[in-house]
MIROLUM-160628 format. One line per field, with one value per residue (C-alpha): residue in three letters; x, y, z. Coordinates in steps of 0.02 Angstrom, whole numbers. Layout:
# MIROLUM-160628
voke: [ALA	...]
x: [X	...]
y: [Y	...]
z: [Z	...]
This chain:
# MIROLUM-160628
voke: [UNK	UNK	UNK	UNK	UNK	UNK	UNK	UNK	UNK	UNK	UNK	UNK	UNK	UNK	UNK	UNK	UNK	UNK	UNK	UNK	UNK	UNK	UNK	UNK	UNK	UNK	UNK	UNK	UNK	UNK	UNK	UNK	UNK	UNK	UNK	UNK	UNK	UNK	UNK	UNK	UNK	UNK	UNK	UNK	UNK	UNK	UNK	UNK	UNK	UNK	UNK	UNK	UNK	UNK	UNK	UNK	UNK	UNK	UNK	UNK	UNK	UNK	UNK	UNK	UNK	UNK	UNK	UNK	UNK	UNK	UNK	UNK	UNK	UNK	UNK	UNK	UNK	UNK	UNK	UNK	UNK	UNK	UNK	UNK	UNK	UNK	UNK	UNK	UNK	UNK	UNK	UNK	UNK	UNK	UNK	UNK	UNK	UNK	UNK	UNK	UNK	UNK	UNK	UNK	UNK	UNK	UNK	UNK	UNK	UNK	UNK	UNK	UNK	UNK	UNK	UNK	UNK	UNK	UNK	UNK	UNK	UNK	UNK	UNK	UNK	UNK	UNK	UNK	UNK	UNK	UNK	UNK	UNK	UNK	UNK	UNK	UNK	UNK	UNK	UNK	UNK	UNK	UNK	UNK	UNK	UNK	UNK	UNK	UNK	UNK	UNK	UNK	UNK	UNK	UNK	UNK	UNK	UNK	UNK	UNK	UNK	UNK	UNK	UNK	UNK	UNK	UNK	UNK	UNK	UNK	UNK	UNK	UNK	UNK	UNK	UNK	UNK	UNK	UNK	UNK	UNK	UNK	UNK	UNK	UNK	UNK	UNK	UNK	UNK	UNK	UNK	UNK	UNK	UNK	UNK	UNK	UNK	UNK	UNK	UNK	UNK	UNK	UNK	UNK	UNK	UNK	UNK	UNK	UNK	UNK	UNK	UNK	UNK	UNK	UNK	UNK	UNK	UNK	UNK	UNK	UNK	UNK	UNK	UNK	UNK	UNK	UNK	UNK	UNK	UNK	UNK	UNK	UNK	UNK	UNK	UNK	UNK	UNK	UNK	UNK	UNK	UNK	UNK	UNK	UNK	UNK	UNK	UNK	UNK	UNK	UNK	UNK	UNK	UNK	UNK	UNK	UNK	UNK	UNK	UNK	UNK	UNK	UNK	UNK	UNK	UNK	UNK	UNK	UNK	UNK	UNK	UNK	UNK	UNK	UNK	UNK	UNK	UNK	UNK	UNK	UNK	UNK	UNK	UNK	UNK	UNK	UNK	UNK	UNK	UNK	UNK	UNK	UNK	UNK	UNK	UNK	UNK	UNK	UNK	UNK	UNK	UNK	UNK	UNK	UNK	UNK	UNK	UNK	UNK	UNK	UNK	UNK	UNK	UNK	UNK	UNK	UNK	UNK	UNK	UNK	UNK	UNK	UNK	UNK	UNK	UNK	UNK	UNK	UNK	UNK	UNK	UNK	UNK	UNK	UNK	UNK	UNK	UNK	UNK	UNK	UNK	UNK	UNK	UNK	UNK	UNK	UNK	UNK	UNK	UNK	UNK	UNK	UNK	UNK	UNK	UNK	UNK	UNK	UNK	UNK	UNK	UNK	UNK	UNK	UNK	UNK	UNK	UNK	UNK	UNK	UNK	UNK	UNK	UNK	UNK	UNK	UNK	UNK	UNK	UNK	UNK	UNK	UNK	UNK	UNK	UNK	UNK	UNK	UNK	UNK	UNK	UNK	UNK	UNK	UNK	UNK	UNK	UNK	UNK	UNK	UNK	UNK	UNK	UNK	UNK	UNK	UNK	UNK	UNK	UNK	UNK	UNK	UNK	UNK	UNK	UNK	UNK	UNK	UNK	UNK	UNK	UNK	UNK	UNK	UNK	UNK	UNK	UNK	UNK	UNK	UNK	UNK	UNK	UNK	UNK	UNK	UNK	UNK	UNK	UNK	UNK	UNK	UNK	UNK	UNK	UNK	UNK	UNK	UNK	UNK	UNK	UNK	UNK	UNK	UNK]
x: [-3501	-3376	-3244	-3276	-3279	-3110	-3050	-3077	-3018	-2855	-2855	-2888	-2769	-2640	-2666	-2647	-2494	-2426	-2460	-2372	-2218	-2195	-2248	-2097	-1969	-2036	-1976	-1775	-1685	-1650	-1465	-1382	-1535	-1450	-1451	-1538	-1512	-1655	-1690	-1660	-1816	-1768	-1767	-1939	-2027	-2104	-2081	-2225	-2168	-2172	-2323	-2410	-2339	-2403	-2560	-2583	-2511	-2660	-2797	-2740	-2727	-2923	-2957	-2893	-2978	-3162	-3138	-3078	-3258	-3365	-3275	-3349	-3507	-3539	-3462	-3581	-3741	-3819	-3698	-3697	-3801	-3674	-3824	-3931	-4102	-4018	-4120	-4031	-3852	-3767	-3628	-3483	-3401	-3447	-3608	-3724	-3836	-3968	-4039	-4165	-4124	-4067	-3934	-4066	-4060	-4266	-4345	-4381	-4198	-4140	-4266	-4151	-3978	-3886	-3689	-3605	-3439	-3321	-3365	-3553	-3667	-3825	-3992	-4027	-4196	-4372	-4343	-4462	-4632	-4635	-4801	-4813	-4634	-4594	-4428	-4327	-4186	-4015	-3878	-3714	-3716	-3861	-3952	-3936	-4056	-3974	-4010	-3854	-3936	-4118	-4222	-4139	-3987	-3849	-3683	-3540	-3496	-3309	-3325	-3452	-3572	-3719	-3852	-3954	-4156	-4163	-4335	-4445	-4605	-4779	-4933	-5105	-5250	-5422	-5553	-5746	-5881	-6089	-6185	-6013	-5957	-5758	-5707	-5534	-5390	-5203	-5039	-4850	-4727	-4727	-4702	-4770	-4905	-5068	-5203	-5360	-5476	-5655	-5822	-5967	-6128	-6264	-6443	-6490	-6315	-6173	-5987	-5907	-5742	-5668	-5662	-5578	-5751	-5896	-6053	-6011	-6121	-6038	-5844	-5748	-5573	-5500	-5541	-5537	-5333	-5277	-5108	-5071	-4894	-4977	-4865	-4973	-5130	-5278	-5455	-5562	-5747	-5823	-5927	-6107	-6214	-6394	-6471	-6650	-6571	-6528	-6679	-6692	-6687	-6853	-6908	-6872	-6719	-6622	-6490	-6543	-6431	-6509	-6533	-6506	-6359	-6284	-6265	-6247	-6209	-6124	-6065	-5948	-5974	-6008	-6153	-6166	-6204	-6325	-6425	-6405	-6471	-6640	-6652	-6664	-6765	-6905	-6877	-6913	-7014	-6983	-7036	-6934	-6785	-6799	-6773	-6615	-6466	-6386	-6302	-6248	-6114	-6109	-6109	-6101	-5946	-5849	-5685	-5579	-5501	-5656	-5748	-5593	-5592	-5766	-5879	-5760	-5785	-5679	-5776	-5932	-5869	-5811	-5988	-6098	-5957	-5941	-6112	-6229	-6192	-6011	-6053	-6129	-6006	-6024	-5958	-5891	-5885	-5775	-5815	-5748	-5619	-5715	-5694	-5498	-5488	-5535	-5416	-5225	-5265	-5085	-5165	-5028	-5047	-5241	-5198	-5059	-5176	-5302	-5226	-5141	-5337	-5395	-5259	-5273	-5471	-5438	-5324	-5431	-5597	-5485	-5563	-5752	-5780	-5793	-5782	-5698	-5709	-5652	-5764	-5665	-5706	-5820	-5801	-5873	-5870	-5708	-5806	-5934	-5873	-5723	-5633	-5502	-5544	-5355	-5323	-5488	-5390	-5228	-5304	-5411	-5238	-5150	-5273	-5310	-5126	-5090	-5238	-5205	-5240	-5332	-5472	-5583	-5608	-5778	-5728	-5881	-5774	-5731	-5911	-5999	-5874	-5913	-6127	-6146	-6196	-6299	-6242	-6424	-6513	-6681	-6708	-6623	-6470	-6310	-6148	-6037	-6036	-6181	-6288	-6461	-6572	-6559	-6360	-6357	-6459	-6367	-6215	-6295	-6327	-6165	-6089	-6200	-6170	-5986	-6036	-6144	-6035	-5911	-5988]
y: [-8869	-8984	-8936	-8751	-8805	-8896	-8758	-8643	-8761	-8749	-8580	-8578	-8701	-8618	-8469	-8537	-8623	-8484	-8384	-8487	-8487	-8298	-8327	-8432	-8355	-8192	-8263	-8226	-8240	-8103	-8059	-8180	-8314	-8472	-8470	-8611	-8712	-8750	-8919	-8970	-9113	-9271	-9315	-9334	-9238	-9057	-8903	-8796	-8654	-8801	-8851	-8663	-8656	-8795	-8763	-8593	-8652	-8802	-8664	-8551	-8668	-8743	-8550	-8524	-8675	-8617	-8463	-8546	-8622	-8479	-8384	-8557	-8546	-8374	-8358	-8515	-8417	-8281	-8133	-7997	-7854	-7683	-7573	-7497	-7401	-7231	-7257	-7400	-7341	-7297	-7181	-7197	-7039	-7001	-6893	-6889	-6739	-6671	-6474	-6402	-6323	-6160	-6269	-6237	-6389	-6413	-6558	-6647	-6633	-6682	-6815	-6902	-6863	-7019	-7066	-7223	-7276	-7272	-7395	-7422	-7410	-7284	-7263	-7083	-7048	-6971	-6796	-6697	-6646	-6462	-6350	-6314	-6408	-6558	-6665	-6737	-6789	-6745	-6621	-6602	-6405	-6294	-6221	-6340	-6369	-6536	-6685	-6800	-6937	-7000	-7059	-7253	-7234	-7338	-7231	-7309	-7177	-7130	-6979	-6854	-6783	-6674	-6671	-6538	-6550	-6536	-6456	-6409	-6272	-6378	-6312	-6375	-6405	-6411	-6475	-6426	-6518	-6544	-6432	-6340	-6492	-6553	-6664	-6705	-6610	-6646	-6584	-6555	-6485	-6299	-6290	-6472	-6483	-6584	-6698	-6632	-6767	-6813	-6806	-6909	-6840	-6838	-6864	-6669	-6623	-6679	-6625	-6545	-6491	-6357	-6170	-6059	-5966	-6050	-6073	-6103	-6206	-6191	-6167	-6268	-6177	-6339	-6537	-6697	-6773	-6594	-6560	-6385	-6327	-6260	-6135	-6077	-6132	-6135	-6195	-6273	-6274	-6402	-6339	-6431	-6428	-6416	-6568	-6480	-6336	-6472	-6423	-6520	-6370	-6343	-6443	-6281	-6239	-6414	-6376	-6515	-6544	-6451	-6595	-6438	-6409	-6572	-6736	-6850	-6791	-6972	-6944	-7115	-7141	-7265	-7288	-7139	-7077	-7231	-7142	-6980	-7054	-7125	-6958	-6846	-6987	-6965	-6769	-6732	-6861	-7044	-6966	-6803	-6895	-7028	-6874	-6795	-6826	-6887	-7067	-7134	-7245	-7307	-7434	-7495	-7534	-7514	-7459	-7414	-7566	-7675	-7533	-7588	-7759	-7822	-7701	-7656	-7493	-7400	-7481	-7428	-7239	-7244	-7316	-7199	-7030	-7077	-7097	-6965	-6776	-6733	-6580	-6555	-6579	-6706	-6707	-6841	-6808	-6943	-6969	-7133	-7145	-7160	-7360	-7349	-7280	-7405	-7419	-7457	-7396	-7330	-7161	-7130	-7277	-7266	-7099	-7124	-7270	-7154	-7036	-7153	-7221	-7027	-6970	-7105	-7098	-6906	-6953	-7083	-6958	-6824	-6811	-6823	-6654	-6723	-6595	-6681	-6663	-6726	-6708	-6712	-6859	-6772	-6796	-6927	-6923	-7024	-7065	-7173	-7193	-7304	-7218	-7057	-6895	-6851	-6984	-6919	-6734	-6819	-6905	-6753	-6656	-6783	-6807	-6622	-6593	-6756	-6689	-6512	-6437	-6621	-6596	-6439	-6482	-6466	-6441	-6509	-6578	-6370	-6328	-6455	-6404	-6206	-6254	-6408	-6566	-6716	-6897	-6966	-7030	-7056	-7219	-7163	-7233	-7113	-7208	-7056	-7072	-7103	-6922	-6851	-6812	-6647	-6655	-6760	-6648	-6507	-6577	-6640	-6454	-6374	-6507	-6466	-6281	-6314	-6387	-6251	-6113	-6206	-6244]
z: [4992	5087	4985	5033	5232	5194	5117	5272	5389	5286	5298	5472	5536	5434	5508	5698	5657	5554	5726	5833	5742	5756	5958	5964	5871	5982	6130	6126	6280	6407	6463	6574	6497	6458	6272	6199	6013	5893	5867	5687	5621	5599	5436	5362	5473	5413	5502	5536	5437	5305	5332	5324	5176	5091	5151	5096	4920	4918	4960	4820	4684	4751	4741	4580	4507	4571	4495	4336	4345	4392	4227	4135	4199	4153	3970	3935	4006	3894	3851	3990	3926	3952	3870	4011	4009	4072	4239	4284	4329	4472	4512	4420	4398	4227	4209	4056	4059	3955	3896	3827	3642	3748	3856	3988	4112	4180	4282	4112	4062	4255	4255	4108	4170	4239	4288	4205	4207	4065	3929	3969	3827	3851	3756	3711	3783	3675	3687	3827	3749	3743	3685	3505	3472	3406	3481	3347	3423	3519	3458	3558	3527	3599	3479	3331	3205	3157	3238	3276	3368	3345	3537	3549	3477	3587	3616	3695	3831	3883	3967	4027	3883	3896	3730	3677	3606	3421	3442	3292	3308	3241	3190	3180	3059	3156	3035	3101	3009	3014	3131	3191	3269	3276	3143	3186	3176	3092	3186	3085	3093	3017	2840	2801	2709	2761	2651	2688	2735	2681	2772	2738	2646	2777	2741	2662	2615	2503	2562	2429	2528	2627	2653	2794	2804	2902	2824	2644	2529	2383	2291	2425	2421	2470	2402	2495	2439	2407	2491	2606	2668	2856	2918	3042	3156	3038	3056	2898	2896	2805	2632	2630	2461	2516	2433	2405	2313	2170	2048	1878	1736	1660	1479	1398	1459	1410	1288	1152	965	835	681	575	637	693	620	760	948	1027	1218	1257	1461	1584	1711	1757	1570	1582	1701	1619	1450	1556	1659	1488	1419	1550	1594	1369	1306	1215	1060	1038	1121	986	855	904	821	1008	1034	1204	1199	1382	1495	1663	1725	1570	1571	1395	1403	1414	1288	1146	1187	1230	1143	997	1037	890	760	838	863	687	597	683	649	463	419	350	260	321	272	456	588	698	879	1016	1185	1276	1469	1525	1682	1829	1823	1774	1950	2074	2217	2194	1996	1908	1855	1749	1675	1662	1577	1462	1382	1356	1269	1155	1084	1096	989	872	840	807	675	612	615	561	376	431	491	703	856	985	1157	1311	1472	1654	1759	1880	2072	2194	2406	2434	2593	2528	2339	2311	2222	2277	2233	2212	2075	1982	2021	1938	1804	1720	1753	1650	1487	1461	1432	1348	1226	1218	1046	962	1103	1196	1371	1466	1624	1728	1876	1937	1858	1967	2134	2107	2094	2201	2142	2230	2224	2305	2157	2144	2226	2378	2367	2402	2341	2334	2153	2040	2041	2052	1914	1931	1936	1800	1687	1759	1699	1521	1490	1561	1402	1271	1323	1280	1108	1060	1092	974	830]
C-alpha cells in the first residue's frame, strides 16, 4: 500500500514540475523586452526537466515490476477456465445461433443463442424438446439427418455459426394391464423395437402376455422378453388366464402307457415333474399307477450337470432303457432346463451342453428300439419366477434345432401359452413357476398325446 501512495506522489509531483517547465519556457519576451540568458546549473545540480524524467522512468519500472507480479500470481492460481455455459457471455461480436431442423429460429432456439468473442470455447446445448420428436443432436445444415455434434460437446468458436436440430420422430408403446388400468408405457424412437415387459399374476389370474385386442384370456400374441420394431403408436392389453377355468381332466380321460404296447415310459425332469409324478399319483390311484410301464427320473433342483455328476444319471437312463423285450419300444422324454437358467445363465452354453449328452445317449440307445423325445422348457411369470422367459424362449429355440432329426419335439411351452396354464399350486403358493394340478396333468397328457400318436 505505501509503495502505491509513493508511487502517485511520484507521479504527481512529476507532473507539477513537468508543468512548470513548459510555463516557463512559454513566457518569451515581447519586442523591445530586454532579452534575458538561461542560467546554466552548477555542476551537480539537476534540472527539473531532469528530474521529471527520472521520475517518470522510477514509476514505470515500479509499474512494470507489479505487473510482473500480478502475471505471477495468477499463472500460479488455478488455470482460467475459457469454456463458458452459453448463458454466460457477453457481446463480443461473434454470434452463435440456433434452428429448429427447418432453419426456423423459435423462442427455444433464441433462448440458446449467445455472442462470444473469437477463440472462446462454447458447450452445445440439449436440443429443445419438441412433441413426438426426439433431439439428437446439432447439424450445421438444416434439414440433416446426421448428427455432427452431440448436447456438451465443447467447440472452440472463431466466427459466427448457427446449428441446426438433428430431430428424430418417436413413437410410443402404452401397456394397459388388470381391470383396464395403465401399466406403464415405453417411448423410442420409430423403428426401434421395444421388450415387452411382464405383469404380475394376481390372486384369480395368471398373465400369460400380450395382445392388441382387450379382453383376451388366452393365445397372448406377444410374450414377456419378446422384442417389437414400433413404428407407430400402439396400445397392448394385457392377456389374463382365468385361474378357475384350470380343470384337472377326468380319471378317464388321462392318456396312460399301454404295458401292451410299451415297455417302459421314463420322463427325465426336475421339480416340477416331481409334482407331476405325486399329482397323477393321487388323481389315478397308488395301485394302477404302480402298474404302468412309466418311470420318473426327476428331481428337485437338478440340473444336467448335477443329474451326470451326482446322480450318475446316464447309467441310470441306460439300465432302465435296456432292460426287458426290445421288441416293444421304449420311449424317453427329456425335460430338464428350467434350473440351467437361473439369472446371468450362458444359454448357449446351457444349450450346447445339452445337446452334446442328448446326442450321445441317442447313439448309445440307438440299438434298443427307444423313441426319443425332447419336451420344451415350459414358461414361468418372469415377475415372480426367477428365471427370464426370453432365455427359456432362446433355449427351447436352440435344442430343437441342435436335435433336429435324433429327437420329436412336444411342444408344451406354445401348447400351454395358446390354453392357459396356472402356476398356483395346491398349497397356495404362486412362485411363477411350479404349476397347478390341473396344469400339470394338462401338460402330462398333451406329452403322452405326442407319444401315442408316434408309436
Amino acid at each position: 500500500m505505501s509503495i502505491i501512495r509513493w508511487m502517485a506522489a511520484t507521479v504527481q509531483s512529476a507532473s507539477r514540475i513537468y508543468c512548470e517547465v513548459r510555463e516557463t519556457k512559454a513566457e518569451q519576451p515581447g519586442p523591445g523586452a530586454l532579452s534575458m540568458r538561461r542560467k546554466e546549473p552548477a555542476p551537480g545540480l539537476v534540472t527539473a526537466k531532469e528530474l521529471v524524467t527520472e521520475q517518470l522512468r522510477m514509476a514505470a519500472v515500479l509499474l512494470g515490476c507489479l505487473f510482473a507480479a500480478a502475471c505471477v500470481v495468477t499463472a500460479s492460481a488455478a488455470p482460467y477456465d475459457y469454456t463458458y455455459p452459453y448463458s454466460d457471455f457477453g457481446s463480443g461480436g461473434i454470434e452463435v445461433t440456433f434452428a429448429d431442423a427447418q432453419g426456423k429460429t423459435d423462442e427455444a432456439c433464441k433462448a440458446l443463442s449467445l455472442s462470444v468473442r473469437a477463440g472462446d470455447k462454447v458447450t452445445l446445448p440439449q436440443v429443445p424438446k419438441r412433441d413426438g420428436m426426439a433431439g439428437e443432436g446439432w447439424a450445421l445444415t438444416a434439414g440433416s439427418s446426421k448428427v455432427k455434434y452431440l448436447p456438451g460437446t465443447v467447440l472452440t468458436i472463431t466466427k459466427s455459426i448457427c446449428f441446426y436440430e438433428v430431430q428424430s420422430p418417436v413413437v410410443t408403446a402404452a401397456f394397459i394391464g388388470a381391470g383396464g388400468k395403465k401399466a406403464g408405457s415405453i417411448t423410442v424412437k420409430k423403428g426401434e423395437a421395444i421388450t415387452f415387459p411382464y405383469l404380475k399374476n394376481t390372486a384369480r389370474y395368471s398373465f400369460l402376455g400380450w395382445h392388441t385386442k382387450k379382453g383376451r384370456r388366452r393365445n397372448p400374441k406377444y410374450l414377456t422378453g419378446q422384442k417389437l420394431k414400433l413404428n407407430k403408436d400402439m396400445t397392448f392389453y394385457g392377456v389374463w388366464y382365468k385361474r378357475a377355468s384350470d380343470k384337472v381332466p377326468a380319471r378317464k380321460a388321462m392318456l396312460l402307457p399301454d404295458p401292451a404296447v410299451w415297455r417302459q415310459v421314463v420322463i427325465v425332469g426336475d421339480s416340477r415333474m416331481v409334482h407331476t409324478r405325486v399329482y397323477l399319483k393321487n388323481h389315478i390311484g397308488k395301485t394302477r399307477f404302480k402298474n404302468l410301464p412309466l418311470t420318473f427320473v426327476a428331481k428337485p433342483g437338478i440340473t444336467l450337470g448335477d443329474f451326470l455328476a451326482d446322480e450318475n444319471g446316464e447309467q441310470k437312463l441306460l439300465r432302465i432303457l435296456t432292460k426287458g423285450d426290445t421288441t416293444l419300444p421304449a420311449v424317453l422324454i427329456y425335460n430338464l432346463g428350467i434350473n440351467e437358467l437361473r439369472p446371468g445363465a450362458d444359454v448357449s452354453a446351457m444349450a450346447a451342453f445339452a445337446i452334446r449328452f442328448l446326442m450321445n445317449l441317442r447313439w448309445k440307445l440307438d440299438a434298443y428300439n427307444v423313441r426319443f423325445y425332447l419336451m420344451s422348457v415350459n414358461p414361468v411369470n418372469d415377475g415372480i419366477a426367477a428365471r427370464s422367459l426370453a432365455d427359456i424362449v432362446e433355449y427351447n429355440r436352440l435344442l430343437r434345432i441342435g436335435t433336429a432329426g435324433a429327437y420329436d419335439y412336444i411342444d408344451t411351452f406354445t401348447w400351454l401359452n395358446r390354453n392357459g396354464y396356472t402356476t398356483l399350486n395346491d398349497e397356495g403358493t404362486d412362485d411363477g413357476m411350479h404349476y397347478s394340478a390341473a396344469t400339470s396333468l394338462r401338460i402330462f397328457n398333451y406329452a403322452m398325446e405326442a407319444v401315442k400318436f408316434n408309436p
